[in-house]
C-alpha positions as CSV (number, residue, x, y, z in Angstrom):
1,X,66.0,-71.1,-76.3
2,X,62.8,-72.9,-77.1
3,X,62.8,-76.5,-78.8
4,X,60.2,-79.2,-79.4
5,X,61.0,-82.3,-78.0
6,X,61.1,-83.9,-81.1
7,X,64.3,-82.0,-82.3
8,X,65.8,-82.0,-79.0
9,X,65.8,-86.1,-79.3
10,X,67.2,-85.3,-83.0
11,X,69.8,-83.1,-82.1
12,X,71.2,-85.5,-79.4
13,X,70.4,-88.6,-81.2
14,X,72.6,-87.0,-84.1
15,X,75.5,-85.8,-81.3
16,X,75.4,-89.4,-79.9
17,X,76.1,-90.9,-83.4
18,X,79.0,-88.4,-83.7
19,X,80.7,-89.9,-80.7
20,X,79.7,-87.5,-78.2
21,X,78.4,-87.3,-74.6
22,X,74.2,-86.8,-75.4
23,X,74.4,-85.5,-71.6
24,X,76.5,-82.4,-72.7
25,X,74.1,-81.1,-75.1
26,X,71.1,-81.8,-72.5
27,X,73.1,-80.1,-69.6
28,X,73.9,-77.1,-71.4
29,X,69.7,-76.6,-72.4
30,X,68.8,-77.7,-68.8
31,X,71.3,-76.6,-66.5
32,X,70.0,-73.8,-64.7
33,X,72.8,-70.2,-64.4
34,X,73.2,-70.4,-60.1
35,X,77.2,-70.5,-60.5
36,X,78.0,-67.0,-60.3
37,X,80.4,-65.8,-57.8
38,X,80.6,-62.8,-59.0
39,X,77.0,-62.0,-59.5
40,X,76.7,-60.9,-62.9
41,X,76.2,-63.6,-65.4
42,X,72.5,-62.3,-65.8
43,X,74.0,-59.0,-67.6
44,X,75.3,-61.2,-70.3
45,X,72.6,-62.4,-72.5
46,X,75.3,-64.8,-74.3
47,X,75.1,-67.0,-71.7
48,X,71.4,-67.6,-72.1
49,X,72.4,-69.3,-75.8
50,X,75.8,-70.0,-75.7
51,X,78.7,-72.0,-74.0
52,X,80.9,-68.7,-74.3
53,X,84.5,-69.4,-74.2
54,X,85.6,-67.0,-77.0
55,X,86.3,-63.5,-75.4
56,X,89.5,-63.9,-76.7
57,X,88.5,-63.1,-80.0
58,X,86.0,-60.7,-78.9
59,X,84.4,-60.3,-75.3
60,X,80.4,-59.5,-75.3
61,X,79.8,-56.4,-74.0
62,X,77.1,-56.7,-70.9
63,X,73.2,-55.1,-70.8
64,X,74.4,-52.1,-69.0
65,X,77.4,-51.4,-71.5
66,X,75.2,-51.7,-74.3
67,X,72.3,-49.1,-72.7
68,X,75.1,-46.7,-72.7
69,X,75.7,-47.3,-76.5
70,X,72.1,-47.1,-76.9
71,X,71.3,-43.9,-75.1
72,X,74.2,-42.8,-76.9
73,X,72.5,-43.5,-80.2
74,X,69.3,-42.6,-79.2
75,X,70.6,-39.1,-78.5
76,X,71.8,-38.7,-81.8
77,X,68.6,-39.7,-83.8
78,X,66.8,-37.2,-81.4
79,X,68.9,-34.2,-80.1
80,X,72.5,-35.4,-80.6
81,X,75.6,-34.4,-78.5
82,X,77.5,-31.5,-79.1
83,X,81.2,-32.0,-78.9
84,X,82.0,-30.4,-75.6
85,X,80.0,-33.5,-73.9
86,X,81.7,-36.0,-76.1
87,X,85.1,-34.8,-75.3
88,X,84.0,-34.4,-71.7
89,X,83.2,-37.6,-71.5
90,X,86.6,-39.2,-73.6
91,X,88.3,-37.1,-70.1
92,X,86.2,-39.2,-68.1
93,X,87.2,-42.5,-69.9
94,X,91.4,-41.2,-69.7
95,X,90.7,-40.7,-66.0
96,X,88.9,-44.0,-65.5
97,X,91.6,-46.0,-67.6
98,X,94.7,-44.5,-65.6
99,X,92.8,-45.8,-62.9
100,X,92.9,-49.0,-63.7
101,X,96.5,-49.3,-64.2
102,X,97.5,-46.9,-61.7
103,X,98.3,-44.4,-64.2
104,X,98.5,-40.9,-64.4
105,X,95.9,-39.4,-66.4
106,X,98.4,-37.4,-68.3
107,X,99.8,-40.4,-69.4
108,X,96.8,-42.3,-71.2
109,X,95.6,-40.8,-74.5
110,X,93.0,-42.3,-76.9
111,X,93.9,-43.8,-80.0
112,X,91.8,-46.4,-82.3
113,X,94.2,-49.6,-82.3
114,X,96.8,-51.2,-80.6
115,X,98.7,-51.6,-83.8
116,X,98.2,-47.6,-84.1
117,X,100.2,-47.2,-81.3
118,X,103.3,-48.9,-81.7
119,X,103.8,-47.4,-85.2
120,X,103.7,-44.4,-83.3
121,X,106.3,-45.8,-81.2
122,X,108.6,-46.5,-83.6
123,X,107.9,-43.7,-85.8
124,X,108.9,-41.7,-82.6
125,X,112.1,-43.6,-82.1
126,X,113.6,-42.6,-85.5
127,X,114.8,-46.6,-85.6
128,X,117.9,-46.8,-87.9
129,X,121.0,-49.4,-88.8
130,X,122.8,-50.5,-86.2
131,X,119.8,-50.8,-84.2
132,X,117.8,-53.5,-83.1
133,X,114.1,-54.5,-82.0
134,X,113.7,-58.4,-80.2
135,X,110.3,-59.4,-80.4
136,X,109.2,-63.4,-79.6
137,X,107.3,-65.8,-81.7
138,X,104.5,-65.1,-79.1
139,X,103.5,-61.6,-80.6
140,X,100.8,-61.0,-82.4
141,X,101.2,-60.7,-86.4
142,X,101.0,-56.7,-86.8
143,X,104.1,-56.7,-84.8
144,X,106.0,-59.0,-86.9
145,X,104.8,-56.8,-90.3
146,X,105.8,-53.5,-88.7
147,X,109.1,-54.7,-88.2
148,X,109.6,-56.4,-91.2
149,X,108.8,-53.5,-92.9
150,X,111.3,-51.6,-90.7
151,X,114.0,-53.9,-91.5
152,X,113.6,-53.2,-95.2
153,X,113.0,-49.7,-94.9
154,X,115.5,-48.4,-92.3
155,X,118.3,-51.1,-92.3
156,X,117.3,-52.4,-88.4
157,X,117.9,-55.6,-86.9
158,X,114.9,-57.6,-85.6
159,X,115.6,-60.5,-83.2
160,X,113.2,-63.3,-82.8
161,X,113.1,-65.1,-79.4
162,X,111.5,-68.8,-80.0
163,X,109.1,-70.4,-77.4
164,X,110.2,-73.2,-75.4
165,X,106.8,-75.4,-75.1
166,X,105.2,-72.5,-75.3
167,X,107.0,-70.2,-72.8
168,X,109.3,-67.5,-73.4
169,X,111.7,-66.6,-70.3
170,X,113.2,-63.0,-69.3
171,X,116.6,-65.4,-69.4
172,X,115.8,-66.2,-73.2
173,X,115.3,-62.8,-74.6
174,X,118.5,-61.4,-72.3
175,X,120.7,-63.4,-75.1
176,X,119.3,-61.9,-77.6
177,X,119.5,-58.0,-76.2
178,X,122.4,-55.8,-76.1
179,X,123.4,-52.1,-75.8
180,X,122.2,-51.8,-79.2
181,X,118.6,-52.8,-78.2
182,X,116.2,-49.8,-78.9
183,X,112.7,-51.6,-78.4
184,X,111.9,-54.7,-76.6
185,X,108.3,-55.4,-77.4
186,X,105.9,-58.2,-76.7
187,X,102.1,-59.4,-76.0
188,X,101.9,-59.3,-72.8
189,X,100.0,-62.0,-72.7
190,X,99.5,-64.1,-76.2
191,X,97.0,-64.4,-78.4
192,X,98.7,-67.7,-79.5
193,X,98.3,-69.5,-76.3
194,X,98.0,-67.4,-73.3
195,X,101.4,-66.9,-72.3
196,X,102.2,-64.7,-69.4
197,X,105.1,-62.4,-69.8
198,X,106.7,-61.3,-66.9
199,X,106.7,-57.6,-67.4
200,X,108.3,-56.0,-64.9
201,X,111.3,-58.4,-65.2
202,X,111.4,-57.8,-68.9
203,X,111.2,-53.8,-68.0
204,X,114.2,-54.2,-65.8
205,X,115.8,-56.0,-68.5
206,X,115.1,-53.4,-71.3
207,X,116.4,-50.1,-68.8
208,X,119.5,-52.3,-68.1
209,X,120.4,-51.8,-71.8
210,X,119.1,-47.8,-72.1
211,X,116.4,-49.7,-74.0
212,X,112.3,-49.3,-74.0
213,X,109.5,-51.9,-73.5
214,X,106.3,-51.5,-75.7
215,X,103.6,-54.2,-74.4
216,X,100.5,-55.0,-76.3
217,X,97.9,-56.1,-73.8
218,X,95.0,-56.1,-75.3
219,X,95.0,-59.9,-74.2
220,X,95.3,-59.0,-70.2
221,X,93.8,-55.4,-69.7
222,X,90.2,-56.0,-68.2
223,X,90.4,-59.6,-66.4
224,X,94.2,-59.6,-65.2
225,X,95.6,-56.8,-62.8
226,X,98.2,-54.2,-64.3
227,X,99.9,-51.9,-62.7
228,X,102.2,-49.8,-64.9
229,X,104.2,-48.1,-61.9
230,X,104.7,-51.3,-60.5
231,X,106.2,-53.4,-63.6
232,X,107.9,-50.0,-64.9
233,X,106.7,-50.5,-68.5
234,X,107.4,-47.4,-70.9
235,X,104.4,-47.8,-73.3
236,X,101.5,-49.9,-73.8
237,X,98.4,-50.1,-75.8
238,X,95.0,-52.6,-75.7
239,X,91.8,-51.9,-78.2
240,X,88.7,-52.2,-76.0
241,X,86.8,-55.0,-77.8
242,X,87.8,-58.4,-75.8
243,X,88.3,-58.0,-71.7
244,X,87.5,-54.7,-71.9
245,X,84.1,-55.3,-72.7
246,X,84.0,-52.4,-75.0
247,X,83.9,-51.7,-79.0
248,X,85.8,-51.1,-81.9
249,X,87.4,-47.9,-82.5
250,X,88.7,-46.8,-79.4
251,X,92.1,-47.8,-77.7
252,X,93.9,-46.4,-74.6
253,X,97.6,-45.7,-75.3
254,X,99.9,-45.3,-72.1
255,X,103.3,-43.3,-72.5
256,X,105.5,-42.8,-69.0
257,X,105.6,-39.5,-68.2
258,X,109.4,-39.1,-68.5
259,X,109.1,-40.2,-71.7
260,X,106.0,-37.8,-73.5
261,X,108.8,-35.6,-74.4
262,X,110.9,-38.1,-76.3
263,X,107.5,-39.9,-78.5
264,X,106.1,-37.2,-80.5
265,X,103.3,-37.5,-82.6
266,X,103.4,-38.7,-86.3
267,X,100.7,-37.1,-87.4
268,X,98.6,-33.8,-86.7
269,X,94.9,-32.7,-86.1
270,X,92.7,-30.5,-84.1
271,X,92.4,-32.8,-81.1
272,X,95.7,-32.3,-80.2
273,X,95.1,-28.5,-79.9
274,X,95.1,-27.2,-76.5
275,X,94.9,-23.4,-77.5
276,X,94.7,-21.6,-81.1
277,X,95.4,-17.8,-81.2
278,X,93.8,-15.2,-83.8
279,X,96.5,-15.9,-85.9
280,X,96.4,-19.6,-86.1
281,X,99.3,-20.3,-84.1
282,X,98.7,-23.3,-82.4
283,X,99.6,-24.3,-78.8
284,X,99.5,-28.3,-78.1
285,X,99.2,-30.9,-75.7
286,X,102.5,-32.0,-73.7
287,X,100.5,-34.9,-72.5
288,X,99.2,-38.0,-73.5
289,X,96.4,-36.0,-75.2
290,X,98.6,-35.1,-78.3
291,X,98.8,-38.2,-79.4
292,X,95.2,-38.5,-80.7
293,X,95.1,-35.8,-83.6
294,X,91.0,-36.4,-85.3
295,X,87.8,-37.5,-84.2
296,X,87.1,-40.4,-82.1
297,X,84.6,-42.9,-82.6
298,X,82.6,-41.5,-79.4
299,X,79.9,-44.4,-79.3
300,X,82.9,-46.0,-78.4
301,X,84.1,-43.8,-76.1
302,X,80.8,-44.0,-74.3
303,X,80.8,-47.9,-74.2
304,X,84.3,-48.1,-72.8
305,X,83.0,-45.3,-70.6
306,X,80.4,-47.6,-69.1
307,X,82.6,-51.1,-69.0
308,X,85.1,-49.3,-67.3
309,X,82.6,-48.4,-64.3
310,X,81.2,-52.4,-64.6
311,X,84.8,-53.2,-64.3
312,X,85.4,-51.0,-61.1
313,X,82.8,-52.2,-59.7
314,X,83.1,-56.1,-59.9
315,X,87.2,-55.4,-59.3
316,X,90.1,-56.2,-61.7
317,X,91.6,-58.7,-58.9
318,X,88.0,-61.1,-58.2
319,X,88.0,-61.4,-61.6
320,X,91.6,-62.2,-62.4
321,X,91.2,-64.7,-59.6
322,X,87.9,-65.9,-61.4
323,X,89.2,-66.3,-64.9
324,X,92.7,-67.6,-63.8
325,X,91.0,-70.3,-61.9
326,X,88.8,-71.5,-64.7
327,X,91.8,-71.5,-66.7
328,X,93.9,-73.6,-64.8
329,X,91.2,-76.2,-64.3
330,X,90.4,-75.9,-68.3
331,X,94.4,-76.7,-68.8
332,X,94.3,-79.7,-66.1
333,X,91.0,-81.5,-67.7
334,X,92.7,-81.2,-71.1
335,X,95.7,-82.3,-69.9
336,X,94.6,-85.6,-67.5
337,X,92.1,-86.3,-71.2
338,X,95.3,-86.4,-73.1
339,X,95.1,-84.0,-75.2
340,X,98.9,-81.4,-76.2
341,X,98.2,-78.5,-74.7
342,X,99.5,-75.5,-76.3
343,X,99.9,-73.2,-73.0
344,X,102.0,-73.6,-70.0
345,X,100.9,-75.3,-66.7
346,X,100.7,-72.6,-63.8
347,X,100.1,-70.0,-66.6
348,X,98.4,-67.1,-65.0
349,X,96.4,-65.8,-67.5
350,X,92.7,-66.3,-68.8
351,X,93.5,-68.7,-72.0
352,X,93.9,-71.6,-72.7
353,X,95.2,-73.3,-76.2
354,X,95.7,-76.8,-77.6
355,X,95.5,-79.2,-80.5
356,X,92.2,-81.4,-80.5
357,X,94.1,-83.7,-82.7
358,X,91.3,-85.1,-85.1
359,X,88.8,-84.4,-87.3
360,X,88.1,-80.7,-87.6
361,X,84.4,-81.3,-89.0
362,X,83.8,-82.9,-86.6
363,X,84.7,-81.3,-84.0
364,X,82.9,-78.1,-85.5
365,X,79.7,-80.1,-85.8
366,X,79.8,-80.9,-82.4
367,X,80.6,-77.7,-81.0
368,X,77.8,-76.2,-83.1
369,X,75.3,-78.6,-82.2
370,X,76.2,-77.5,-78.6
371,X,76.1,-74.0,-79.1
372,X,79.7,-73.9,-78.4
373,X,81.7,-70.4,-79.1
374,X,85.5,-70.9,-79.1
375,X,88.5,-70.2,-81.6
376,X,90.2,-73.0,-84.4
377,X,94.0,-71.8,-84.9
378,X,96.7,-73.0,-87.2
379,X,94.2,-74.8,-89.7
380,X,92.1,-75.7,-87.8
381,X,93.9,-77.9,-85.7
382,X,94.1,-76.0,-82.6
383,X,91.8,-74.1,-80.0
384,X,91.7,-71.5,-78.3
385,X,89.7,-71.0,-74.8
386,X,89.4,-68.3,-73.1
387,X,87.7,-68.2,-69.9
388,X,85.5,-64.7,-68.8
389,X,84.2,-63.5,-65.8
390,X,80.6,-64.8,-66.5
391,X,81.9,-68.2,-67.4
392,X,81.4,-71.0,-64.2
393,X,82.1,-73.9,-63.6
394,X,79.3,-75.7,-65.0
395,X,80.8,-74.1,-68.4
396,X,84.3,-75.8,-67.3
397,X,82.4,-78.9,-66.8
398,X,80.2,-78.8,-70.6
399,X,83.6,-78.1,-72.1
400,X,85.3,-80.8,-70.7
401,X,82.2,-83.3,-71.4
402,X,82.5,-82.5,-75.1
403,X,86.3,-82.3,-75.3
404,X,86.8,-86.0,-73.8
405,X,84.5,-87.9,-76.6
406,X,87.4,-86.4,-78.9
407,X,89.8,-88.5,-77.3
408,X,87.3,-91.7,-78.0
């Protein structure tokens, strides 16, 4: 970023009077990028501007990523892609994804939301009176309008489990289920405040009940670890725009293969065809595939393509290990500054919330003048951090510079 002198002395002159640190705005001009254990901050051009703490919200996508999109693009402005590479290439993507989470291929299909999926879910399950869904006060708000709706359509019985300073345990939502559970669903970990669900205990507790588990994990997919064999989740879903370090418009959706048979589609189109005869009978997909019925956003598809390689390559567990770490440290320089932290201690995931507690302005103004990217919540009286595998800790250490003035 180039700057005269003269506003450099302004701008910190002007952060000074505000109440903060003038070293924190210095540092993050002057302080060159040589914390990077894992040797990729260069591929994120965000970090040549920015104090980048809001991947959260949505995660930029690194050079290599984008090339992909661009190539992709490029293509189409000179000799664009016929369809049999595009779909070749959304197999490619299923089989990278499963993966990941130690899938089965035939059990990860492409949709274009989280949200899309679990309105397939419950479409699927034919919810009716008697029955009941438990969510938490954790989720994230489609959840709560799907099964509002439900409740007012089909007669069904939601059951909110409240957080306990910002935890819900496996022990708190076993009170609320019983044999007339159909659905336990929650973020796995959420948006709210980071919270860590303990899936495969909330799994075990579902099966015990002859109920299902539907996890959103758009919040965990990409920097925490996920094994879906391991936990013995029935469904999940994640869009590809935050730890992904994809786009918009494409979403891998996992069903357990014992269960393809009992969640059919709710809707129809040619990409669920496997075979078509002369007379337009039409064989489909048993698999995961049937699930995604029209065309895909394919620049997508060729984005995800590419972060899923980046991801491989770096390895889901250094950078769980990475982000975790910054997290915790985030959470313990909050916490010895004073401040309510929203999220856990020990919380094993990559956010971090809690309530600045005064002036929002003012804080704004400060994090602006620093080139600070983060998330206000609830009014503007909370934030929400989330630490990424290019962050260090010289970011930790900016943060916490600023944040402690707030305190003065």
């Amino acid at each position: 970023m180039s700057i005269s002198r003269r506003e450099f002395v302004r701008l910190v002159s002007a952060t000074a009077a505000a109440g903060v640190a003038d070293r924190s705005l210095a540092q993050s001009m002057t302080t060159p990028q040589h914390d990077d254990p894992l040797g990729i901050r260069k591929d994120f051009p965000v970090t040549r501007e920015h104090l980048y703490f809001n991947s959260p919200y949505i995660a930029p996508s690194p050079t290599p990523v984008i090339d992909a999109v661009a190539r992709f693009i490029q293509a189409k402005a000179e000799d664009p892609l016929t369809l049999g590479p595009m779909l070749g290439e959304t197999r490619a993507v299923r089989e990278k994804f499963a993966r990941l989470v130690n899938a089965d291929t035939g059990e990860i299909g492409l949709l274009s939301t989280t949200s899309e999926a679990e309105n397939i879910i419950t479409a699927a399950l034919d919810l009716r009176p008697g029955d009941n869904v438990v969510i938490d006060d954790l989720h994230f708000d489609t959840t709560v309008v799907l099964y509002n709706y439900l409740r007012e359509k089909n007669g069904i019985e939601v059951r909110l489990v409240k957080n306990i300073d910002g935890a819900v345990t496996t022990e708190a939502f076993a009170s609320m289920v019983d044999d007339k559970t159909r659905l336990i669903s929650v973020s796995w970990i959420s948006h709210q405040n980071g919270f860590r669900h303990d899936l495969k205990a909330l799994a075990s507790l579902a099966h015990a009940h002859s109920a299902y588990i539907f996890v959103d994990a758009i919040q965990g997919v990409g920097t925490l670890e996920l094994d879906t064999k391991d936990c013995d989740i029935d469904f999940f879903a994640g869009g590809t725009y935050k730890w992904l370090l994809g786009g918009f418009g494409v979403a891998p959706f996992f069903v357990r293969k014992a269960l393809l048979d009992t969640i059919e589609p709710d809707r129809r189109g040619w990409r669920q065809v496997k075979n078509e005869s002369a007379s337009h009978e039409f064989e489909f997909y048993e698999d995961a595939r049937k699930y995604g019925y029209a065309t895909l956003a394919f620049a997508a598809v060729y984005q995800l393509s590419a972060a899923l390689d980046y991801l491989a390559n770096i390895g889901i567990e250094s950078i769980e290990r990475h982000t975790v770490k910054l997290a915790q440290r985030i959470h313990r320089g909050l916490t010895e500054q004073g401040f309510n932290v929203l999220t856990p201690a020990n919380n094993r995931s990559s956010i971090v919330a809690f309530e600045h507690g005064t002036d929002y302005a003012r804080v704004q103004s400060q994090l602006d003048k620093a080139n600070v990217r983060l998330s206000f919540r609830e009014d503007n009286s909370q934030i929400r951090v989330g630490a990424a595998l290019f962050n260090n800790e010289t970011d930790v250490d900016r943060l916490l510079e600023i944040s402690k003035t707030w305190r003065s």
